[in-house]
C-alpha positions as CSV (number, residue, x, y, z in Angstrom):
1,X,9.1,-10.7,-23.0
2,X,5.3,-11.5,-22.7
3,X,3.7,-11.7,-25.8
4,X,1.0,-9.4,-27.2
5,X,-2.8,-10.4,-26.6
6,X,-4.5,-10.0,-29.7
7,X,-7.8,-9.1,-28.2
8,X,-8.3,-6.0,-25.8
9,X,-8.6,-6.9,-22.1
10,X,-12.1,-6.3,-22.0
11,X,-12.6,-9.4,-23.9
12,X,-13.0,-12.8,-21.7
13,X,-10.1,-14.7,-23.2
14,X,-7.8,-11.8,-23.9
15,X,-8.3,-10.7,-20.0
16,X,-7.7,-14.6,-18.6
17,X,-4.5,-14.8,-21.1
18,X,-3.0,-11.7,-19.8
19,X,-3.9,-13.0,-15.8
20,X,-1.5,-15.8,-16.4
21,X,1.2,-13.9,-18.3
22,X,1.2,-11.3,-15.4
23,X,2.0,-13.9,-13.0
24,X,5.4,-14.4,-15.0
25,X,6.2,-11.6,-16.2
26,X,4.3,-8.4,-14.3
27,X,6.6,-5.9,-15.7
28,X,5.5,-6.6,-18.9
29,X,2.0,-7.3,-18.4
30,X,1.3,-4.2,-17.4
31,X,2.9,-2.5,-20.5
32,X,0.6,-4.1,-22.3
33,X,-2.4,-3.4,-20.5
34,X,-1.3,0.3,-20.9
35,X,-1.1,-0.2,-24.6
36,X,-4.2,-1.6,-24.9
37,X,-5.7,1.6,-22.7
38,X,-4.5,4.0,-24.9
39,X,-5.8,2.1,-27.9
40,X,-8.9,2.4,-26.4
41,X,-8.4,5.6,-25.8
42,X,-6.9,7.2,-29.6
43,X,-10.1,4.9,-31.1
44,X,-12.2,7.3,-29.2
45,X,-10.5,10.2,-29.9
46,X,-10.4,9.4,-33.8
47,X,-14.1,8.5,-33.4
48,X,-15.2,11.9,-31.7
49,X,-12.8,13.6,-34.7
50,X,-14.9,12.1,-37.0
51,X,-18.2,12.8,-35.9
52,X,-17.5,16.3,-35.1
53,X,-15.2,17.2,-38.6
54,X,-17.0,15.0,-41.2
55,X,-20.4,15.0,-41.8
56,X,-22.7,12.0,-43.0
57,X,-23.7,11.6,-47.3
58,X,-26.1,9.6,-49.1
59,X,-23.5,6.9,-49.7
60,X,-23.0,6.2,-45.9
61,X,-24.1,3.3,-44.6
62,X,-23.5,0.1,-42.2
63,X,-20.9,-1.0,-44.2
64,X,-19.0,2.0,-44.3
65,X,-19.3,2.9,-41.1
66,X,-18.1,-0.6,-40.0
67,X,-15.0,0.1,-42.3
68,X,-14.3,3.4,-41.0
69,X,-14.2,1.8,-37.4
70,X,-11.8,-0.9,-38.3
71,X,-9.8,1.5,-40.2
72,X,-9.7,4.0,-37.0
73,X,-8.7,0.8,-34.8
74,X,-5.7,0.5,-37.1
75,X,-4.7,3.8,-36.6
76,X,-5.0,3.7,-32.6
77,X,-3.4,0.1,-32.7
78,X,0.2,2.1,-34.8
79,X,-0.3,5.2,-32.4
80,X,-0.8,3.2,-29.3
81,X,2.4,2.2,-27.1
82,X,5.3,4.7,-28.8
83,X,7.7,5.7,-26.4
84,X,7.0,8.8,-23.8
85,X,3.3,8.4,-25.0
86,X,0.3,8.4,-23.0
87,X,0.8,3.9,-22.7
88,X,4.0,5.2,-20.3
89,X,2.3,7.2,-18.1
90,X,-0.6,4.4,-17.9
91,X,2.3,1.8,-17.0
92,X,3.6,3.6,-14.4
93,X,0.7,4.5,-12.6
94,X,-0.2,0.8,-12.9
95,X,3.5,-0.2,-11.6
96,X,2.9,2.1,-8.5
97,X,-0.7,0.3,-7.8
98,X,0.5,-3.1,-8.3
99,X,4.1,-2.5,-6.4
100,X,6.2,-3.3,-9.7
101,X,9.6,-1.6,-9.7
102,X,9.2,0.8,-12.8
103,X,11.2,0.6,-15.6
104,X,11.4,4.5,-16.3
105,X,14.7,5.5,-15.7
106,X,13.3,8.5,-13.6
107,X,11.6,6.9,-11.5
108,X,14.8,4.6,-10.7
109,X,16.5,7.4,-10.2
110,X,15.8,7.7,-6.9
111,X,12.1,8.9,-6.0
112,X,11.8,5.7,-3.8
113,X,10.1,2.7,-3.9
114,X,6.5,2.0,-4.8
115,X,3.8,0.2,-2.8
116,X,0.2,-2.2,-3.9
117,X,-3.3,-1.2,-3.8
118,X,-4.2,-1.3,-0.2
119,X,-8.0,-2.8,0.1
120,X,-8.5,-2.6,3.9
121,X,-12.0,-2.5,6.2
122,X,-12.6,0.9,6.1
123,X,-11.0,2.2,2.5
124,X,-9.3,1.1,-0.4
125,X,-6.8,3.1,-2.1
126,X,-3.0,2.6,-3.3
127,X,-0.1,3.7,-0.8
128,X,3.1,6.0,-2.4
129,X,6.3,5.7,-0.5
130,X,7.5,9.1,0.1
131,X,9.2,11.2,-2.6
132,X,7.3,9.0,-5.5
133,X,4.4,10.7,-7.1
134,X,0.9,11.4,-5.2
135,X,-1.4,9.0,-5.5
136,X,-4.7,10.6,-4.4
137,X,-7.0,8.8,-2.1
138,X,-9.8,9.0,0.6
139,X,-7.5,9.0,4.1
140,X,-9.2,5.7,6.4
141,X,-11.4,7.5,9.0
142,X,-9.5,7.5,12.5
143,X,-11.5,5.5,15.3
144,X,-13.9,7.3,16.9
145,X,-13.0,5.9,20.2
146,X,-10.2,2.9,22.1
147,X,-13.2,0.5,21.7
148,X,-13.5,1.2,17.9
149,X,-10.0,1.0,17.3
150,X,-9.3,-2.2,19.2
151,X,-12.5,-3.8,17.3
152,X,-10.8,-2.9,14.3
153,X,-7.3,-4.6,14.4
154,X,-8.4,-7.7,16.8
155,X,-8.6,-10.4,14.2
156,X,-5.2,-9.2,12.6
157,X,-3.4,-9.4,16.0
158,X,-5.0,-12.6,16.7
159,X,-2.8,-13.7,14.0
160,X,0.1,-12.6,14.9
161,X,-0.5,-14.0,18.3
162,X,-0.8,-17.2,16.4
163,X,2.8,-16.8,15.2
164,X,4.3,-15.5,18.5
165,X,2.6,-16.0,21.1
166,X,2.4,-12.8,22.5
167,X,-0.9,-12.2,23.6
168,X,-3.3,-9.9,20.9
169,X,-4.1,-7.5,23.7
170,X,-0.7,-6.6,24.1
171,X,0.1,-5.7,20.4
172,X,-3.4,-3.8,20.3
173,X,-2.0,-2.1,23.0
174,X,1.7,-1.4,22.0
175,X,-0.2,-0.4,18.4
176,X,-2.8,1.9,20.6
177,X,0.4,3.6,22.6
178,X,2.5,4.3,19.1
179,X,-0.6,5.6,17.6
180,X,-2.7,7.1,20.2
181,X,-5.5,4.3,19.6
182,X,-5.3,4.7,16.2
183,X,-5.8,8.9,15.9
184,X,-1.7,9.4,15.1
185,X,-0.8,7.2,12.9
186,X,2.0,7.6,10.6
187,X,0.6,9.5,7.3
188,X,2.5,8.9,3.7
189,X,3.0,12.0,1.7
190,X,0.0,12.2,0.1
191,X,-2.2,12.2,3.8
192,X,-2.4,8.7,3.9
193,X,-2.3,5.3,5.8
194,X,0.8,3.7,6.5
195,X,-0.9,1.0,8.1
196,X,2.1,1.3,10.5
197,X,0.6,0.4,13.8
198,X,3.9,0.0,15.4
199,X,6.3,2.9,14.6
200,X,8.9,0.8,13.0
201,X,12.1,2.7,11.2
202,X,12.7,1.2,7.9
203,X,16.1,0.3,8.3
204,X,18.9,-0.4,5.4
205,X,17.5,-3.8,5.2
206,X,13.9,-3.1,4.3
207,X,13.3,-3.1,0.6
208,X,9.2,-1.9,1.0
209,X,7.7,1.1,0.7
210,X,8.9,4.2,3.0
211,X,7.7,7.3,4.4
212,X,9.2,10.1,6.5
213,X,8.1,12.0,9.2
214,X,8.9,14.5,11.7
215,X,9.1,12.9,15.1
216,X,9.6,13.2,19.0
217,X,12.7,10.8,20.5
218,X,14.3,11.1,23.7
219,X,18.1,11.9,22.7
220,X,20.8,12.6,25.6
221,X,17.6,12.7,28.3
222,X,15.7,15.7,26.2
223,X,12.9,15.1,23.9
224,X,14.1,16.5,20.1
225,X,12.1,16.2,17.0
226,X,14.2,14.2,14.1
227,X,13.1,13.1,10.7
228,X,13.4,9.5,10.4
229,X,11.7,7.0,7.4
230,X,9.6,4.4,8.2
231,X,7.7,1.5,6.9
232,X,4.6,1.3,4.7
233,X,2.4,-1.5,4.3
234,X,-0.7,-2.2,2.3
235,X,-2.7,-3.2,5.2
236,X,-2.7,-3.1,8.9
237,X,-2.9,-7.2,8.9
238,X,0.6,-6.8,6.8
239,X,1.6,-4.3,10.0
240,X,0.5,-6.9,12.2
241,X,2.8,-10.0,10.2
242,X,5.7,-7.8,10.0
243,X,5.6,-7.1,13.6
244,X,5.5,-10.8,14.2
245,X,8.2,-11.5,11.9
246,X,10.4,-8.7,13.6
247,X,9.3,-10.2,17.3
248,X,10.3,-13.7,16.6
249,X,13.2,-13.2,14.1
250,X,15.2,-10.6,16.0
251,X,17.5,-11.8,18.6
252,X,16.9,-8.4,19.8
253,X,13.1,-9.3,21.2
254,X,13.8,-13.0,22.3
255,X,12.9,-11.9,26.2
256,X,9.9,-10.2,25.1
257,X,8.9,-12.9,23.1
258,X,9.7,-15.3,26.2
259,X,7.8,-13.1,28.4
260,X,4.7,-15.3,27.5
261,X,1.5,-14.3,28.9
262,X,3.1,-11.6,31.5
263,X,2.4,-7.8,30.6
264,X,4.7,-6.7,32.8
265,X,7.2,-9.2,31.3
266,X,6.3,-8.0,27.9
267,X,6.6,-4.2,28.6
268,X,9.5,-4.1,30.0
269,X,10.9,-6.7,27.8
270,X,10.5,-3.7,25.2
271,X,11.7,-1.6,26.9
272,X,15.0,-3.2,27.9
273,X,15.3,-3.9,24.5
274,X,15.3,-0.7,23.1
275,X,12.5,-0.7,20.9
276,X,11.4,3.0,21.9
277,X,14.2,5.9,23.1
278,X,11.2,6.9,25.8
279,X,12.7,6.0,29.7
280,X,8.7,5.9,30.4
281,X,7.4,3.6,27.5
282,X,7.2,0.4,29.7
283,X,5.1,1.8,32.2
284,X,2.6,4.1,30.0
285,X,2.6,0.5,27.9
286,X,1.3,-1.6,31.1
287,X,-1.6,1.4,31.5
288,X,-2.7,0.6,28.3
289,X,-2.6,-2.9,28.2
290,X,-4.9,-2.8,31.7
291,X,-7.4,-0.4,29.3
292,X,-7.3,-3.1,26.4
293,X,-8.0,-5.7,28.2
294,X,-10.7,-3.5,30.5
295,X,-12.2,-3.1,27.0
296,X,-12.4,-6.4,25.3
297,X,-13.9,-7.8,28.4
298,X,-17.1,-5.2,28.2
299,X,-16.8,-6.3,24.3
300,X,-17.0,-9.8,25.6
């Protein structure tokens, strides 16, 4: 159980106290910060009450006025943090942001899992797995064009070509063909990013965020629209490491990994592999490799 600050968290040494319980105990940190919101909150409330109820005498002065305050910080301090109060509601908005698993027993009760503040190069806004509350924010804007888009995820897939070895072109590509160079990506409930660049299924052994969508797979040779869930990141450099991670870890993608520097290697490598139910995939894949790599040597 964290302790309580005694200051609010707008004071320096109340705020660097709570940092470093939050990195123990998060859960409780944030119930805290809640309770310390709402105080803030009912000491406003009681003070606009006042003014607006009581009006000033002769015997009014600093003094009292400094009593009155202290005596309505009381008040908001006992009020503050009582149980389906306004400190919940804070605490579980603040769970969603910072990717906590709530303690509310309906939120456990199935409306998913949450997901962190996402703070990426063109917005900043937190991500809700699907089925949780909305969480409103400002949609990233979609690439105005393939150069835009491949500018815009290079340095993440230079990364990840770091870890695999696959070259960054073709993951910008393979992320430009599952998301028509950015323009379709996968949306959350709310309208969106899922930052998922790569159209990967969250499986029974993902434990992040989620978010399900209608889409097109090739079943028995005829295209038929299924819902499936998929993952949600925070950021497309997390899309990117998760890629990797899948790439390298799965015994699934060890030709495609060992395809090295080869695009036809690494398309059909994916394809082979399964990783998309479209018979075509390897051969729209090289097309749009040749473009990528077309385009980052004008950018060159």
């Amino acid at each position: 159980m964290i302790p309580t600050t005694s200051g609010l968290s707008t004071d320096p040494a109340s705020l660097a106290t709570l940092r470093s319980q939050a990195a123990s105990d998060p859960k409780a940190a944030t119930r805290e910060v809640a309770k310390q919101f709402e105080s803030l909150f009912m000491q406003e409330l009681l003070k606009n009450m006042r003014s607006s109820t009581m009006a000033t005498g002769m015997l009014d002065n600093s003094g009292t006025q400094m009593g009155t305050e202290m005596l309505d910080s009381q008040y908001a301090k006992q009020l503050s943090g009582l149980k389906g109060g306004l400190a919940d509601v804070i605490a579980r908005q603040i769970e969603r942001q910072m990717g906590v698993q709530s303690s509310d027993s309906t939120v456990n009760a199935g409306l998913g899992p949450t997901r962190a503040a996402a703070v990426a190069a063109y917005g900043t806004a937190p991500v809700v797995a699907a089925g949780s509350p909305t969480v409103q924010r400002t949609p990233l804007r979609p690439p105005a064009s393939a150069q835009e888009f491949v500018d815009r995820v290079s340095a993440d897939a230079r990364k990840a070509e770091a870890t695999t070895g696959i070259p960054s072109a073709f993951m910008i590509s393979q992320a430009a063909l599952e998301t028509g160079w950015g323009k379709k990506e996968i949306k959350m409930a709310d309208g969106s990013n899922s930052f998922n660049l790569f159209g990967i299924k969250a499986g029974g052994s993902w434990k992040g965020p989620t978010t399900e969508i209608t889409t097109t797979e090739f079943i028995n040779g005829k295209m038929t629209k299924v819902k499936a869930s998929f993952r949600a990141y925070s950021s497309y450099e997390e899309a990117f490491n998760d890629y990797a991670r899948l790439m390298k870890d799965s015994p699934r993608y060890q030709n495609v990994v060992a395809a090295g520097s080869s695009a036809h290697g690494f398309a059909n490598g994916l394809q082979k592999a399964g990783y998309a139910t479209d018979p075509q995939y390897a051969e729209k894949l090289g097309r749009v490799i040749n473009t990528t790599l077309r385009l980052q040597r004008v950018n060159t």
